[in-house]
C-alpha positions as CSV (number, residue, x, y, z in Angstrom):
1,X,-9.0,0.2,-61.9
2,X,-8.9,1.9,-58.6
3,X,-7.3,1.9,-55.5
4,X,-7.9,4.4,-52.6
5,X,-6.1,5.3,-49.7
6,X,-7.0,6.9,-46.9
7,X,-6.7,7.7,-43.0
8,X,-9.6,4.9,-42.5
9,X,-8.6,1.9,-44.6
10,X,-7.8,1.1,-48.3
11,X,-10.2,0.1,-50.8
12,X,-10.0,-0.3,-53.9
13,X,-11.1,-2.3,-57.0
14,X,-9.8,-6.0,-57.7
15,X,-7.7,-7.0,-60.8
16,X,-5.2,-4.8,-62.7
17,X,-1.6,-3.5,-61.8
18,X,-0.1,-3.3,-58.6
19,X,-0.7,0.4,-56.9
20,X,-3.1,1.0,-59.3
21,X,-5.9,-1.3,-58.2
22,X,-6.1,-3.2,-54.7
23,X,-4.1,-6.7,-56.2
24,X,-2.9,-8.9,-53.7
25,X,0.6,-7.1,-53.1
26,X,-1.3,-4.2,-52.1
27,X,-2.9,-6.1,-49.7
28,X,-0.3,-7.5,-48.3
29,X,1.5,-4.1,-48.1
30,X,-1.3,-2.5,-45.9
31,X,-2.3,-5.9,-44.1
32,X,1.5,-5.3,-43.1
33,X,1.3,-1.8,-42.4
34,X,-1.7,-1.8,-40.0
35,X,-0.1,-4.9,-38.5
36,X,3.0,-3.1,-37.4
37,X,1.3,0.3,-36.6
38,X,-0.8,-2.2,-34.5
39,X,2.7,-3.2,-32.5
40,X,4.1,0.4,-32.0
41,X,0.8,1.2,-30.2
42,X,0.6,-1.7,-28.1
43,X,3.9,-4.1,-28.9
44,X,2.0,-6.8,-26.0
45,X,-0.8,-7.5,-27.6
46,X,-1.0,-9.7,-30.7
47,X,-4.1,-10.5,-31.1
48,X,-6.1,-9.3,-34.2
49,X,-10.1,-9.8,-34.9
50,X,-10.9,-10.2,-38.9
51,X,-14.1,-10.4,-40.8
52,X,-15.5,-9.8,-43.8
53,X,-18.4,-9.7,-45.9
54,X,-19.9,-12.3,-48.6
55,X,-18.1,-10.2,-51.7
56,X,-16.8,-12.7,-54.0
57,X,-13.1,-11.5,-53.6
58,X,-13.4,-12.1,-49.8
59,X,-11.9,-15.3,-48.9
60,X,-9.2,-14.3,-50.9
61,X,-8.5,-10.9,-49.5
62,X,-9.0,-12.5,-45.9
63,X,-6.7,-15.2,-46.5
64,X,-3.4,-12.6,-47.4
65,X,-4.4,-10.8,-44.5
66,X,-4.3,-13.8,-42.1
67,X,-1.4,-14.7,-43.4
68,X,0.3,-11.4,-43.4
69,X,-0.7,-10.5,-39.9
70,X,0.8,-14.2,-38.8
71,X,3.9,-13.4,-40.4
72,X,3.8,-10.4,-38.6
73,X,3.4,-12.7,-35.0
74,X,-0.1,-12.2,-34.5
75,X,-2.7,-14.4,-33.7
76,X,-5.9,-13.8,-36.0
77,X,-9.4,-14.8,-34.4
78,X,-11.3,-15.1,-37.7
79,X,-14.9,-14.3,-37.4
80,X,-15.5,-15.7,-41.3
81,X,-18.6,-14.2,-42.9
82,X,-19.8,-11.3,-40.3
83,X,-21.0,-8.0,-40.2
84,X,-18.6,-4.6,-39.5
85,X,-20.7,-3.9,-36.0
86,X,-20.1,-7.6,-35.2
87,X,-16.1,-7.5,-35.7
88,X,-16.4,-4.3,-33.3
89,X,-18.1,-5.9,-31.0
90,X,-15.3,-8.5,-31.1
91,X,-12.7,-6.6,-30.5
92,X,-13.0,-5.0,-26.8
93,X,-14.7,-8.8,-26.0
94,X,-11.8,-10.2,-27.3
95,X,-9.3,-7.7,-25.7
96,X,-7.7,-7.5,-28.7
97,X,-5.1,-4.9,-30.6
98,X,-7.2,-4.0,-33.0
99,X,-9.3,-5.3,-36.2
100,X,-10.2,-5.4,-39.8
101,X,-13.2,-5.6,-41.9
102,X,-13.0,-6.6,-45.3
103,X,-15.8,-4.9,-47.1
104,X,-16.2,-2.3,-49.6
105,X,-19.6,-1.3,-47.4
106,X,-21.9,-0.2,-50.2
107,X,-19.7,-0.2,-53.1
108,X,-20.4,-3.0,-56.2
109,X,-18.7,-6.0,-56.3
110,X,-15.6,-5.3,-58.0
111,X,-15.1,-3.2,-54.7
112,X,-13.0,-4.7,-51.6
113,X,-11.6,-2.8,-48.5
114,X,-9.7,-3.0,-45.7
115,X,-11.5,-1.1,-42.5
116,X,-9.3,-0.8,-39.9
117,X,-10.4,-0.3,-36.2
118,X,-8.3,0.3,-32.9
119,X,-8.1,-1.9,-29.5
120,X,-11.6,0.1,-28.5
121,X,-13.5,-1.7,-31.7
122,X,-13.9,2.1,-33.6
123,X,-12.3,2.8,-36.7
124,X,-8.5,4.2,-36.1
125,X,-8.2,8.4,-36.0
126,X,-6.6,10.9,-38.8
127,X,-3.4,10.9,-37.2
128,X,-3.3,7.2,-36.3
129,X,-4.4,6.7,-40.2
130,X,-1.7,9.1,-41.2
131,X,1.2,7.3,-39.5
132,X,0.0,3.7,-41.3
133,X,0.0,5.3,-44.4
134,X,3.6,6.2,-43.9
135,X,4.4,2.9,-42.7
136,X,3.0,1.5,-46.3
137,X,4.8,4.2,-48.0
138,X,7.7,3.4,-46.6
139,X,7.4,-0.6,-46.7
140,X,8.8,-0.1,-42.8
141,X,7.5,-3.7,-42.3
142,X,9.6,-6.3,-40.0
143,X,8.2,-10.1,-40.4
144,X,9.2,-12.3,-37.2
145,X,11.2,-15.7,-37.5
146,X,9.8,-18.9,-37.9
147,X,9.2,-19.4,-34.5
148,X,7.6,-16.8,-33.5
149,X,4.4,-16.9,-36.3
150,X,1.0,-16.1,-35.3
151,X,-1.7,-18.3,-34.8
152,X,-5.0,-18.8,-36.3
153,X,-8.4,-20.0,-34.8
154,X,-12.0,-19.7,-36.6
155,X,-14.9,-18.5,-34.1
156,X,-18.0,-18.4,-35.6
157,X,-20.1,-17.4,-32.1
158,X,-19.8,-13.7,-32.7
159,X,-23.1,-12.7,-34.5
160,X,-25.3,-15.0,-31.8
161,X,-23.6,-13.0,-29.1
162,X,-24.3,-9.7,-30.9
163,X,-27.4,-10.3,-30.8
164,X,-27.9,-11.9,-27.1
165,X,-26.5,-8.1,-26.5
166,X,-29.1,-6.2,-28.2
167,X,-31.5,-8.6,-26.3
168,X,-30.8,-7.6,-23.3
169,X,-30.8,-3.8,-23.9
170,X,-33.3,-2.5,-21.8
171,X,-35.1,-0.5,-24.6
172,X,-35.7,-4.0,-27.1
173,X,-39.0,-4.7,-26.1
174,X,-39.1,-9.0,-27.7
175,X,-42.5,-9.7,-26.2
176,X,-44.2,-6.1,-27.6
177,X,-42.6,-7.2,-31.0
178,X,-43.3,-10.5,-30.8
179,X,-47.6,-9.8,-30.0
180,X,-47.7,-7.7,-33.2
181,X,-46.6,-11.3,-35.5
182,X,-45.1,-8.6,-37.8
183,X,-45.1,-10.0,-41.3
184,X,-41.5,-8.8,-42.6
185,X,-39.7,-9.2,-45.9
186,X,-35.7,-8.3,-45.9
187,X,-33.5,-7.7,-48.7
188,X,-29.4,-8.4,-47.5
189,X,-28.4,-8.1,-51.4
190,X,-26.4,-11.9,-51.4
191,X,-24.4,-10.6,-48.3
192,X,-24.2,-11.1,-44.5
193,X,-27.2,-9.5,-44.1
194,X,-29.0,-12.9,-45.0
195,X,-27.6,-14.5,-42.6
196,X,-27.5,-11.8,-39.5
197,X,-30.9,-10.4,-40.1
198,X,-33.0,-13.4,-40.0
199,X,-31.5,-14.6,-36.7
200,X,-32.3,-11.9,-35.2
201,X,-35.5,-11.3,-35.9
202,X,-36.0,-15.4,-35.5
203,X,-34.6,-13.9,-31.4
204,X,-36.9,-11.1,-31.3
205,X,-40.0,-13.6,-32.0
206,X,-40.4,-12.6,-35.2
207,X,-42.1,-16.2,-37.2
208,X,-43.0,-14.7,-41.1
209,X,-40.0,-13.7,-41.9
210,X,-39.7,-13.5,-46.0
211,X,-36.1,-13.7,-47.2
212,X,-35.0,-11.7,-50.7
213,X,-31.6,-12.0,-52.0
214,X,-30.4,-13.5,-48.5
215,X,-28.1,-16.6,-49.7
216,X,-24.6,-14.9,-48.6
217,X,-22.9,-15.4,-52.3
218,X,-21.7,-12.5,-53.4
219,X,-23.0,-12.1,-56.5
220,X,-25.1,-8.9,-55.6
221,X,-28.7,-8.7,-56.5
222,X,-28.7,-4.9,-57.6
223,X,-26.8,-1.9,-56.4
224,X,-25.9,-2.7,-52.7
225,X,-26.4,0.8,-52.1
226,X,-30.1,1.3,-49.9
227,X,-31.5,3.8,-51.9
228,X,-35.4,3.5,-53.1
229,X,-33.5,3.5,-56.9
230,X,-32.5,-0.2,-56.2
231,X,-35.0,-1.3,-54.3
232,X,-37.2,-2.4,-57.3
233,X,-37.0,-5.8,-56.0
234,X,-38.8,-5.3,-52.7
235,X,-41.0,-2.6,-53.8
236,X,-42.9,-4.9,-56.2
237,X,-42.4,-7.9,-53.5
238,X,-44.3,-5.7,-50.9
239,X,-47.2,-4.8,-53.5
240,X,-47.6,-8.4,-54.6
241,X,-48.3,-10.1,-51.0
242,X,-49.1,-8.0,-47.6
243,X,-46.2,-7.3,-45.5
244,X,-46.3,-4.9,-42.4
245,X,-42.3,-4.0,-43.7
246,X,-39.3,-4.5,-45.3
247,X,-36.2,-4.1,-43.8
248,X,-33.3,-3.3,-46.4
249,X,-29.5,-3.6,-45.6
250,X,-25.9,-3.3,-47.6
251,X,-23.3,-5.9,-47.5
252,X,-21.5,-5.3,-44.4
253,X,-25.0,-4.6,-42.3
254,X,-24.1,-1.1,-41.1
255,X,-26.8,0.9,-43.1
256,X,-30.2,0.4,-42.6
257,X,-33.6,1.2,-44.5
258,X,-37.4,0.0,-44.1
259,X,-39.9,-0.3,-46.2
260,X,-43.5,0.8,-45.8
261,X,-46.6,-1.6,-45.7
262,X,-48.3,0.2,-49.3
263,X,-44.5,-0.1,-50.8
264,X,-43.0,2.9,-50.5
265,X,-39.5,4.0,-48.7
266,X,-39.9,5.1,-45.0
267,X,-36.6,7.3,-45.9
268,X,-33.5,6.6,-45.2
269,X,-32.4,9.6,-43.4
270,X,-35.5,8.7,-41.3
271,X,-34.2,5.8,-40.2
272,X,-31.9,7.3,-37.8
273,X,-34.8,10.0,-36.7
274,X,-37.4,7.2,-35.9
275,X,-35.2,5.5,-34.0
276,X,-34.0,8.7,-32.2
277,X,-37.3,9.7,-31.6
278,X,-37.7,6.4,-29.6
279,X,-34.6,6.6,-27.4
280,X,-35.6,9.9,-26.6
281,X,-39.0,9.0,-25.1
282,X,-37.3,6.8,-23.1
283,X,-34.2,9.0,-22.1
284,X,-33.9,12.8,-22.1
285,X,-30.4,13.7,-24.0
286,X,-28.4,14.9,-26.8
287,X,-28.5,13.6,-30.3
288,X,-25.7,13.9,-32.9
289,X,-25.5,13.8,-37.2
290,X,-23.4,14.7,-39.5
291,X,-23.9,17.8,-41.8
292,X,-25.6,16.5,-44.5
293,X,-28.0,14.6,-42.8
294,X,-31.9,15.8,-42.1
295,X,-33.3,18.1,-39.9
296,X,-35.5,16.1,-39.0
297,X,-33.1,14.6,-35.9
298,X,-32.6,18.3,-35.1
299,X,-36.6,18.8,-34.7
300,X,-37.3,15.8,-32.7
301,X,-34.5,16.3,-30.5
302,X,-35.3,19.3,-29.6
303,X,-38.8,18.9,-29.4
304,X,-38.1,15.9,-26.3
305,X,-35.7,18.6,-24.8
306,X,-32.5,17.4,-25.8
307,X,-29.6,19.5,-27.6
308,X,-28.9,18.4,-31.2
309,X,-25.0,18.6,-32.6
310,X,-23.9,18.7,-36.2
311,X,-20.7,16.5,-36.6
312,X,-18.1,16.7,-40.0
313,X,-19.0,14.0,-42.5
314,X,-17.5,10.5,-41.6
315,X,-18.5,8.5,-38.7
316,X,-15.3,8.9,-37.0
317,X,-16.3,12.2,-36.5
318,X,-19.6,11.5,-35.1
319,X,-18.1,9.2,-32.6
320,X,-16.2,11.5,-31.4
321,X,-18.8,14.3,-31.1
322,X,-20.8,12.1,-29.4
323,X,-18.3,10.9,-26.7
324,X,-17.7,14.8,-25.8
325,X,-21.6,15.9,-26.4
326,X,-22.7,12.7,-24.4
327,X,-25.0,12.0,-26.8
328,X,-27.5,9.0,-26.5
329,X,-28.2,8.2,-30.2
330,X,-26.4,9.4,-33.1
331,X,-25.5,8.1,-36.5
332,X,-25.6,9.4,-40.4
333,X,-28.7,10.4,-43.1
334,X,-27.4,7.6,-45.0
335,X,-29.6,4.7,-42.4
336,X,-26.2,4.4,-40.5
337,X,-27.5,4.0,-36.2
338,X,-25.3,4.6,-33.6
339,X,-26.3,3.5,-30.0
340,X,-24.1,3.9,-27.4
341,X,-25.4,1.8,-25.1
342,X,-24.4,-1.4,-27.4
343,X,-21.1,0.5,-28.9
344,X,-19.6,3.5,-30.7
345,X,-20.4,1.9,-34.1
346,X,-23.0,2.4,-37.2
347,X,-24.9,-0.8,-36.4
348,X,-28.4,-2.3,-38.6
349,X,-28.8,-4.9,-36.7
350,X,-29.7,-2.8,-33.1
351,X,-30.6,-0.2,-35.4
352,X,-33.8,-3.3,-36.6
353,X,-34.3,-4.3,-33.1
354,X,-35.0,-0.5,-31.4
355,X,-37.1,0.4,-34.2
356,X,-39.0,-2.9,-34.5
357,X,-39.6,-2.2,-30.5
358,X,-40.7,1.2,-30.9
359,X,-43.1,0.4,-34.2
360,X,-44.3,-2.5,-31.8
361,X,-45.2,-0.2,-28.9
362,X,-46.7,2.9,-31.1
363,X,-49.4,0.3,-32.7
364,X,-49.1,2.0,-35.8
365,X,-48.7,1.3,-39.2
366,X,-45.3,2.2,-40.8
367,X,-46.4,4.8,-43.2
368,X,-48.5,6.0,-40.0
369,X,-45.2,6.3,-38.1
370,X,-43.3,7.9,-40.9
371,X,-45.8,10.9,-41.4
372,X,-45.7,11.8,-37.5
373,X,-41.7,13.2,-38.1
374,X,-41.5,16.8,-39.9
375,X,-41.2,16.4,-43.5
376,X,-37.8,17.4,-45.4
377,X,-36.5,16.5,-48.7
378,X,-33.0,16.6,-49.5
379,X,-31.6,17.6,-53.0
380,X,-28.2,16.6,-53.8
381,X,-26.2,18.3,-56.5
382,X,-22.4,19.5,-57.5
383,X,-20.7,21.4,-59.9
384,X,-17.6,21.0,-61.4
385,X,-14.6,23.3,-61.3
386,X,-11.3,23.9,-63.3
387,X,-8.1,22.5,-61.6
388,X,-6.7,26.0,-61.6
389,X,-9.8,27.6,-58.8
390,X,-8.9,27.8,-55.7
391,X,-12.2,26.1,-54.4
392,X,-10.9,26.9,-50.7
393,X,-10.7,30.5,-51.8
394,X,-14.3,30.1,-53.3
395,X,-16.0,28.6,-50.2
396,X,-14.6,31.4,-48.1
397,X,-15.7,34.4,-50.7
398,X,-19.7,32.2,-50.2
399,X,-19.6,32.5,-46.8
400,X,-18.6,35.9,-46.4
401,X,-21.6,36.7,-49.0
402,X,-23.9,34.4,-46.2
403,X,-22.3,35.8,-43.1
404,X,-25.5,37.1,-41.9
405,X,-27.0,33.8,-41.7
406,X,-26.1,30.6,-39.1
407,X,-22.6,29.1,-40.6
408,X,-21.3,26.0,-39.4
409,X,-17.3,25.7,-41.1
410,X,-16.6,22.6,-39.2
411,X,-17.1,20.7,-43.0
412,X,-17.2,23.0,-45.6
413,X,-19.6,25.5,-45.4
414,X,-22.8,25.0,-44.2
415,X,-25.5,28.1,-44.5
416,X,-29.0,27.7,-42.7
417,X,-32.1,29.8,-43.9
418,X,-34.7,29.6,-41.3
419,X,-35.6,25.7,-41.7
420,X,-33.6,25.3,-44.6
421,X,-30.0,24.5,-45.1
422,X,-27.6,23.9,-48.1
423,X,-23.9,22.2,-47.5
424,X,-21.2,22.9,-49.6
425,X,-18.3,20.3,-49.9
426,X,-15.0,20.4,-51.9
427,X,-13.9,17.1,-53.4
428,X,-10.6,16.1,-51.6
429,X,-10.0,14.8,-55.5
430,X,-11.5,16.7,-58.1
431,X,-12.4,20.2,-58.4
432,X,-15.7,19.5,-57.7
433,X,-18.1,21.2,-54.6
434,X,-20.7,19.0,-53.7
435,X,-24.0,20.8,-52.5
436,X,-26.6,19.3,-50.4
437,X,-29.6,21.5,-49.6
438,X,-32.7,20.8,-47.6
439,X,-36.6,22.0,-47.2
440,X,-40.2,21.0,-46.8
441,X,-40.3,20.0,-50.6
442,X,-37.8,19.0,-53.2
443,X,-38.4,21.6,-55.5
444,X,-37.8,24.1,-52.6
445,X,-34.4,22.0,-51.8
446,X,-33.3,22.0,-56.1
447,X,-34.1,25.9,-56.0
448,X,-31.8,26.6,-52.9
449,X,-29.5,24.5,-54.6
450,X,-29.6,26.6,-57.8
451,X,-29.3,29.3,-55.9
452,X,-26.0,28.4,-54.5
453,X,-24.9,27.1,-57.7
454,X,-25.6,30.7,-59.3
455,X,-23.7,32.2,-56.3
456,X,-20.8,29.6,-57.0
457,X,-20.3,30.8,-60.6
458,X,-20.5,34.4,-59.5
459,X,-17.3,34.1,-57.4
460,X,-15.8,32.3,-60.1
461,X,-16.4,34.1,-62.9
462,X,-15.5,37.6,-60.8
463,X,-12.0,36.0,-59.7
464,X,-11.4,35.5,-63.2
């Protein structure tokens, strides 16, 4: 069993012993704490958006956090089975305090979380995350007399207006998407998804739409994580009967992959570069990814005329490099698309929608698409420490050995060779160091990697 806290949210698994696994009191207890961070912010407003995904322990997580946040006086608008960009959406529309998502994102289904956003619809800072945790350590909680209880009101309209707002974005191009009659097949893995994704593509004039694993139960198909190791089901789908693509997202619709015509993955840290590379034909401006994501955003960006940014892992921290890089487009390797224009949030669903209009407009294939972006593979790798190495101490003695080279320490340490990179992460943990490393062909990218590894053991084995 396992239960996880952190400046963004809890999650944990469901079942076992109280603090040891995310039970019910421990939902409670941080359903409580957010709740009366939420008041010390803004004591006024009491009015909390909730959602969740189709994970089999979500009605019952959602129903101690109604109830919890009533007892707390607040009234709950309860979106009922939605999407996290959807409950963002909600929340500025809604003028709300704040809000929660109840999904464990890619995690299986013993998995459950509580993601916790601010009055703006983003997920809540360090230091905000910092003083809830406190506030649950504490147990500083103080529950309103009888009188006083919050309300609660269902509103099942959210995901139709999500999606009337990615229609009228100037860049969704419905009548170019809906002259190509695209022929798609989506995978939601028994989530959301199923219901969210067909809708929208029903709006964008989409008419053969194939659905896999779509019925919102629960009971996940395979992995939820979008990686081409789970996609079996699709893959073999696609080479079966003709589709033009597949469109692939996890439970809480915030990570996005496709599918090519012939089968194979269009990538998913190409999901965000397509997309990108779209925007930017459109817009001159900046771009913004996280560390470990491809260079590939870093090439197109540059190559429109725009300035590229490297944010820390976490999309908190892309958000917020974004707001003071005015970037246009930004988002994560890992299919996660943020557009300003719609909201400071990883959303699949205009994440579908931009690249369906720019797939529309290119009249190309999707494999014909994918091969116009420079080609990088990513190797990912770590090695495990002793708890007695200072892996701080070891990062530092790397980058002094690399100090000739372009370091970014924002994150780590992160050491680029020409076209080439390789991150180093510590675990916040284990005594692990995670290394990601990048090139023009995977066995480049595992040989960099090596290299890094050797350099790793070097340090350590000098120190001792």
């Amino acid at each position: 069993m396992t239960l996880i806290k952190s400046i963004s949210g809890i999650r944990g698994t469901i079942g076992g012993k109280t603090g040891d696994a995310l039970t019910p009191l421990d939902v409670v207890k941080f359903a409580a704490a957010y709740g009366t961070w939420l008041k010390k912010s803004n004591p006024e407003n009491l009015k909390v958006i909730l959602g969740r995904d189709a994970r089999l322990s979500g009605e019952m997580v959602s129903k101690l956090v109604v109830s919890t946040l009533q007892g707390l006086g607040f009234n709950v608008i309860d979106l009922g089975l939605s999407t996290t960009p959807t409950v963002e959406m909600a929340v500025p529309a809604e003028k709300a305090a704040g809000g929660i998502i109840l999904t464990a994102s890619h995690n299986p289904i013993q998995w459950n979380a509580l993601k916790l956003l601010n009055s703006a619809g983003e997920f809540i800072s360090g230091k905000d995350g910092e003083e809830l945790l406190e506030i649950a350590e504490k147990e500083a909680f103080d529950f309103v007399e009888v009188r006083k209880l919050g309300s609660y009101t269902a509103d099942n309209t959210y995901l139709k207006k999500h999606i009337d707002w990615i229609l009228e974005l100037p860049l969704v191009d419905k009548e170019a998407i809906a002259s190509r009659n695209f022929k798609v097949i989506i995978d939601a893995v028994n989530s959301t998804g199923g219901i969210a994704v067909p809708m929208l593509l029903e709006a964008l004039g989409v008419t053969q739409i194939t659905k896999l694993h779509c019925e919102p139960t629960g009971h996940f198909a395979h992995n939820p994580e979008p990686l081409p190791e789970n996609l079996g089901d699709i893959t073999k789908a696609i080479e079966k009967e003709k589709f033009d693509l597949g469109i692939v997202v996890d439970p809480d619709v915030d990570r996005l992959c496709f599918m090519c015509e012939d089968g194979s993955p269009f990538g998913e840290e190409y999901t965000l570069v397509a997309i990108a590379d779209y925007v930017l034909q459109h817009k001159k401006g900046n771009t913004v990814s996280n560390l470990s994501s491809t260079r590939a955003l870093r090439d197109v960006t540059e190559k429109a005329g725009g300035k590229y940014y490297a944010s820390a892992v976490g999309e908190v921290n892309v958000v917020a490099l974004m707001k003071s890089s005015k970037a246009i487009i930004g988002g994560e390797g890992n299919g996660g698309v943020i557009y300003p224009e719609l909201h400071y949030g990883r959303d699949a669903l205009v994440g579908i929608a931009l690249f369906l209009s720019h797939l529309a407009k290119s009249g190309k294939k999707i494999s014909i698409l994918r091969k116009a972006y420079p080609e990088y593979y990513i190797s990912k790798n770590k090695i495990e420490l002793t708890p007695d190495i200072d892996v701080d101490q070891v990062l530092e003695e790397v980058k002094k050995k690399y100090s000739k080279n372009p370091i970014n320490a924002i994150d780590g340490v992160k050491i680029e060779f020409d076209k080439e990179w390789v991150h180093l992460r510590k675990s916040n943990t284990e005594p692990i160091i995670r290394i990601y490393s990048e090139s023009d062909s995977i066995t480049k990218a595992d040989n960099l990697a090596k290299k890094l590894i050797s350099d790793i053991k070097e340090v350590v084995n000098h120190r001792i």
